[in-house]
Structure formats: structure tokens, C-alpha cells
C-alpha positions in Angstrom: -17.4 2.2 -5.0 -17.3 0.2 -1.5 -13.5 1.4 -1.1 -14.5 5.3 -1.3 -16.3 7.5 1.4 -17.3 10.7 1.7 -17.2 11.7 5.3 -18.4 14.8 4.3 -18.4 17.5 1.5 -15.1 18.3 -0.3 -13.5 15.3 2.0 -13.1 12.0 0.6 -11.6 8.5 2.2 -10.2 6.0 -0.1 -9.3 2.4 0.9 -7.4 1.6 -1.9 -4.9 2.5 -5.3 -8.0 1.5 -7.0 -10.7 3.9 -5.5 -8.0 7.1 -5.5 -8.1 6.6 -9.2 -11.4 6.3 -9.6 -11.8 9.4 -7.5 -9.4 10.9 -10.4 -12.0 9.3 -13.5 -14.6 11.6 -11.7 -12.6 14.6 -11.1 -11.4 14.3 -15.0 -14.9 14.0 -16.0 -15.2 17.5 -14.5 -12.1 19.5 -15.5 -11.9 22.1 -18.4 -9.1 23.8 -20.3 -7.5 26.3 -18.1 -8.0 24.1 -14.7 -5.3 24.0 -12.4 -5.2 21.1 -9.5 -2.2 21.2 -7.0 -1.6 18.0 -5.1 -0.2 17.4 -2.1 1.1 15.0 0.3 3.9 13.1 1.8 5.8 10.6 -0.7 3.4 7.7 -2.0 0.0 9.6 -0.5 -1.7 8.9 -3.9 -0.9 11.9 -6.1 0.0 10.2 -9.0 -3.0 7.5 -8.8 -5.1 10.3 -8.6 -3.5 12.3 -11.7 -3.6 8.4 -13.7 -7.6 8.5 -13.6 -7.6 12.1 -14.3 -5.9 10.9 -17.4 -8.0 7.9 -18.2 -10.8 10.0 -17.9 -9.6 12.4 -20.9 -8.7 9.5 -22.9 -4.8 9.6 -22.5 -3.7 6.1 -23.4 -0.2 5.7 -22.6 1.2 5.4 -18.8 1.6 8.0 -16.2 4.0 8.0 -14.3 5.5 11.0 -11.6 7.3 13.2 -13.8 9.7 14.1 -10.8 13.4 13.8 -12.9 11.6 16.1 -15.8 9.4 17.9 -13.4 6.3 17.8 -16.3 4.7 15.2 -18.3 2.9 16.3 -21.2 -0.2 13.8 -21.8 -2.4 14.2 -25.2 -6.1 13.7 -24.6 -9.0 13.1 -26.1 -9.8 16.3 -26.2 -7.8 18.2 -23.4 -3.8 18.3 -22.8 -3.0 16.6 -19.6 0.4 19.0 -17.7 2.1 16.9 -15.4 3.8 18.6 -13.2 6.0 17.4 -10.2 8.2 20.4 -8.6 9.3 18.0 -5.5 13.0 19.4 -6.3 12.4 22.8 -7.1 13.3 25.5 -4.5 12.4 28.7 -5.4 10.4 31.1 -7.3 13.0 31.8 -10.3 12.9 28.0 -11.1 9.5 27.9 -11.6 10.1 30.4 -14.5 12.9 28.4 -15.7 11.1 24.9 -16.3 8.1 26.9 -17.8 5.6 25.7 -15.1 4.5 29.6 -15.0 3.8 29.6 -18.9 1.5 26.8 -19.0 0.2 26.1 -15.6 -3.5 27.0 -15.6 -3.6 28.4 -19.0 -3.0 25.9 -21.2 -5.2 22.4 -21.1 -5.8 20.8 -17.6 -2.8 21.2 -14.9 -1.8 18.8 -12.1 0.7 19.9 -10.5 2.5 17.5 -7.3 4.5 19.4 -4.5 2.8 22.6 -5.8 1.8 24.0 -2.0 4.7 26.2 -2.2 3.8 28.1 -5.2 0.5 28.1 -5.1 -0.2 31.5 -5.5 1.7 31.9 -8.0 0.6 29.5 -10.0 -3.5 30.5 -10.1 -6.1 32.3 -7.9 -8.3 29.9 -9.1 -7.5 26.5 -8.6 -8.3 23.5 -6.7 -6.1 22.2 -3.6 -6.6 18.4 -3.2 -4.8 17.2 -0.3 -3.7 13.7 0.2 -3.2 12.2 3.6 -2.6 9.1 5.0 -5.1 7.7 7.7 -5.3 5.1 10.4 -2.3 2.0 11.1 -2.2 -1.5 10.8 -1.6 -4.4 8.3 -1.6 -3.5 4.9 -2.2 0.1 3.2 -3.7 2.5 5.3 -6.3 4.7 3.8 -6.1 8.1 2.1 -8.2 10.9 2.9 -8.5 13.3 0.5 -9.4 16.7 1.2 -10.8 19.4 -1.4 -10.1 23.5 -1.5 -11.7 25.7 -4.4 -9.8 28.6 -4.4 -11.7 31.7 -6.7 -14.6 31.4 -8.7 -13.2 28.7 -10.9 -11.4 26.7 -8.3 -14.8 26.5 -5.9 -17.0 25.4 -8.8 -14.6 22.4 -9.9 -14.5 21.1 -6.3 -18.7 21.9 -6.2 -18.5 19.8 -9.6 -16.6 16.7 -8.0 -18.5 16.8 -4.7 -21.6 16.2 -7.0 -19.8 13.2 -9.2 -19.0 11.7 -5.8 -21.9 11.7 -4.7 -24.3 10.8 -7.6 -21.7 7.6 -8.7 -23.1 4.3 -8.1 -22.0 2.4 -5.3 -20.6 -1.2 -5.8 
């Protein structure tokens, strides 16, 4: 892929929609039940291109979209359950028990979860932190660099697992 880097370990740059969900088809290609990714970044970082290869990658086939109105998307997989959750609007720990997000969330199928920072910790020690940033100025869409955290056992050997499908994909 000649619009995706890797600066480094767990730290990916992306020069386009395209390449971010790509960098998703890999990550899905890794994930088991009971995974739990939080996303973050500013509005339009990439999240949800990022969460659409995750879902081609276990074989959802209709469109993904940011749940943000119904805070979480429910996507039926091949073989995995796809949780899509966006809490952009929710403020505080009791609403996270209200919309459920503490029932399923890294129990039930594979977990994405947008504007999760917050919550974090109370959503899984073991999880995987994917940051989304913004990078560089100019004409056109800047890139994305995307940064990786494996939080407890689990969460560290997802992001070991990604690292590896990074860096064994064939370059175009």
C-alpha cells in the first residue's frame, strides 16, 4: 500500500480514506470475540474509515456509517458481531449503563468504540487505544497518523498482531 507508512512500531501514517481502511481490513483480520478497540480523534480523523474495513474484513456487507444519533451500530459478520459504538454525546458514567455500552463492550463479539477516551477504564483493562491524528497542511487531505496502545495482556497482543499484518502486507 504506497498511501500507508509505518514510521515505526504501533505508529502508522495514512495518506488517504483508502489506506485507513485498509489499515482496518488488517486490524479485522486480527480481532477475536471479546476485543475492545477505542478510537479517538477530532471530528473526521478517520474513525469510522477505519471501523468500515474492520467490518469488511469480517464479512459485514451492508454500510457503516457513525452510529453517533443511536450511539451503537450492531453489524452481523461472517463469523464475529461487529459493536459500533459512538459515545461523542454521552457525558457521564451513568449513561454508559443506560445505552448498555457496559453490557456488551468487550464481552460480546468485536467492540469499536468512537469518543471512548473517557471511559476507557471502564470499559476494559484489556483493550487497544488506536489514536487518530491529523498531520501536516496544504492542498487536499492531510494525512492521518495513527497511533497504537495495547493495554493488558489482550490489548498488547492485538496491537503486536497488527504491527505484524502491517508489516508483512505487500506493498503496491
Amino acid at each position: 500500500m504506497s498511501d500507508l507508512t509505518r514510521p515505526s512500531d504501533s505508529c502508522y501514517l495514512s495518506t488517504s480514506p483508502f489506506a485507513t481502511q485498509e489499515l482496518g481490513v488488517l486490524l479485522g483480520r486480527c480481532v477475536r470475540e471479546g476485543d475492545l478497540v477505542i478510537l479517538t480523534g477530532d471530528l473526521g480523523a478517520g474513525k469510522t474509515n477505519l471501523t468500515q474495513g474492520v467490518a469488511r474484513a469480517l464479512g459485514v456487507s451492508e454500510p457503516v456509517t457513525s452510529p453517533t444519533f443511536n450511539i451503537l451500530a450492531i453489524h452481523e459478520g461472517d463469523d464475529l458481531t461487529l459493536y459500533h459504538f459512538d459515545l461523542y454525546r454521552l457525558e457521564d458514567v451513568d449513561q454508559l449503563g443506560d445505552a448498555g455500552v457496559l453490557d456488551i463492550a468487550g464481552v460480546e463479539g468485536v467492540s469499536l468504540v468512537e469518543w471512548g477516551e473517557p471511559f476507557a477504564p471502564l470499559l476494559g483493562d484489556d483493550r487497544l487505544e488506536v489514536a487518530i491524528s491529523r498531520v501536516g497542511q496544504g492542498a487536499g487531505e492531510p494525512a492521518r497518523q495513527i497511533q497504537v496502545t495495547g493495554c493488558g495482556e489482550r490489548g498488547r497482543a492485538l496491537a503486536q498482531a497488527w504491527d505484524k499484518a502491517v508489516a508483512d502486507a505487500p506493498s503496491s
